[in-house]
C-alpha positions in Angstrom: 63.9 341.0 75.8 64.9 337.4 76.7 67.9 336.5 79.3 68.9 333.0 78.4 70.4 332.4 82.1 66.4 332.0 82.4 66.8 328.9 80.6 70.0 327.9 81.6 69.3 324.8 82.8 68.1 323.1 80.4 70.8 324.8 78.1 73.7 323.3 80.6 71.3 319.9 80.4 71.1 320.1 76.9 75.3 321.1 76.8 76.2 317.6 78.5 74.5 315.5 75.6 76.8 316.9 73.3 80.3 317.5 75.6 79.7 321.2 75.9 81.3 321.9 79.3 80.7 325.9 79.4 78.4 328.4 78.6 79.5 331.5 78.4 77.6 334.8 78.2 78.3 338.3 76.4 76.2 341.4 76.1 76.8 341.4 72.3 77.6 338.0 70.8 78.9 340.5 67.5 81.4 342.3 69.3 82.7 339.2 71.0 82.8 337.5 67.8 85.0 340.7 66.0 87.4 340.6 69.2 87.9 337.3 69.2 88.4 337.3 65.1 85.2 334.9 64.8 83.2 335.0 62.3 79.4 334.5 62.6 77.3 332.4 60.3 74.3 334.4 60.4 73.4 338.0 60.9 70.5 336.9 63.7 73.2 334.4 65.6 73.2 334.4 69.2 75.8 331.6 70.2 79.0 330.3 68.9 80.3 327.4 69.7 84.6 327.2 70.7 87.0 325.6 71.5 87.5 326.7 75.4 90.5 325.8 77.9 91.8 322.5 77.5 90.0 321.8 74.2 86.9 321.4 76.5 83.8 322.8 74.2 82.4 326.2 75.3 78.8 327.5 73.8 79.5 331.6 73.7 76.0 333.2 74.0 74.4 336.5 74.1 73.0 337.0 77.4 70.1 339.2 76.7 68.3 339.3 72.8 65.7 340.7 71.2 62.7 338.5 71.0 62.4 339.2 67.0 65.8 337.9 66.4 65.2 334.5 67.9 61.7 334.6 65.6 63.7 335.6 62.6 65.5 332.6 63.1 62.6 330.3 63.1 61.1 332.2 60.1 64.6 331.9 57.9 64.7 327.8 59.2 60.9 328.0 57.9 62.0 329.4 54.1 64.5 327.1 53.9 62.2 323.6 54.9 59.3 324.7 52.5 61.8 323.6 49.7 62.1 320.3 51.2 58.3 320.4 52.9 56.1 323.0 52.1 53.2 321.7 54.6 55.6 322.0 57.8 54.8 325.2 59.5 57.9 325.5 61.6 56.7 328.8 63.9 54.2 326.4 64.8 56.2 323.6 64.9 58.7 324.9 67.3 56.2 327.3 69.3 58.0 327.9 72.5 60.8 330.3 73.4 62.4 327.1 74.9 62.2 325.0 71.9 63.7 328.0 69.7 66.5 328.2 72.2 67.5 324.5 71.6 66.9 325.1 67.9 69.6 327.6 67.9 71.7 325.3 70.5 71.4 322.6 68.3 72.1 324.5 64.9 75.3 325.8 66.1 76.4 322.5 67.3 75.6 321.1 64.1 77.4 323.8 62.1 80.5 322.3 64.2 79.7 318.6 62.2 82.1 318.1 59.1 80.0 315.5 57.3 76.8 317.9 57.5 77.8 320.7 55.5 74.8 322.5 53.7 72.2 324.5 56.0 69.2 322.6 55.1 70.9 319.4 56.3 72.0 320.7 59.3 68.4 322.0 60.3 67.0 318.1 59.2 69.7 317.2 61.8 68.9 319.4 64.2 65.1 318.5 64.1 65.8 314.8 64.4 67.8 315.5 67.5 65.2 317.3 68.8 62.8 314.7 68.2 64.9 312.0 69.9 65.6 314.6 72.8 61.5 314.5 73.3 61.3 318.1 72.5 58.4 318.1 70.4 56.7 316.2 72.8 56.6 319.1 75.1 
């Protein structure tokens, strides 16, 4: 099981290059998602990113998740890149649990972008950010 208050600061770091105030955590990202009539974009998503109070940005993330579900992730982000680069092994591309927590970060930020629209744009997006954050450097 992973906490992501572990890594929160480098999530609330991360949150101020992009003007996400908040982060807020649920037990079940799901449930908060049907109460709040949300819908999710993926069936492994663990944040959401809102509007909060004052229009300020809030990041809405499970607090605790199964490690598998942050690998499925990865693996779905990897099926998806072999159509556009087949010799880019992305579990071993972004192999930390930090690095898979930006991913996610990043990917629900970008789904918040109107000019990127399909998935596989957002994830060349998110990867560039990524880069330029130094992440891969790590």
């Amino acid at each position: 099981m992973v906490t992501l208050k572990d890594y929160e600061g480098a999530l609330k770091k991360l949150g101020k290059e992009y003007f996400i105030h908040n982060l807020k955590y649920v037990p079940d990202i799901k449930a908060w998602a049907k109460e709040n009539n949300t819908e999710l974009s993926e069936p492994h998503q663990i944040m959401k990113l809102v509007a909060g109070t004052g229009d300020k940005l809030t990041m809405v993330m499970q607090s605790d998740i199964r490690s598998e579900m942050i690998d499925d992730v990865i693996k779905n982000l990897g099926v998806r890149w072999s159509i556009k680069d087949n010799s880019v092994n992305m579990e071993m591309k972004i192999d930390s649990l930090k690095k898979r927590l930006v991913y996610c970060f990043l990917k629900e930020y970008a789904r918040s972008i109107k000019r990127i629209g399909e998935e596989l744009v957002q994830d060349d997006w998110v990867l560039t950010e990524m880069e330029t954050l130094g992440f891969f450097n790590e």
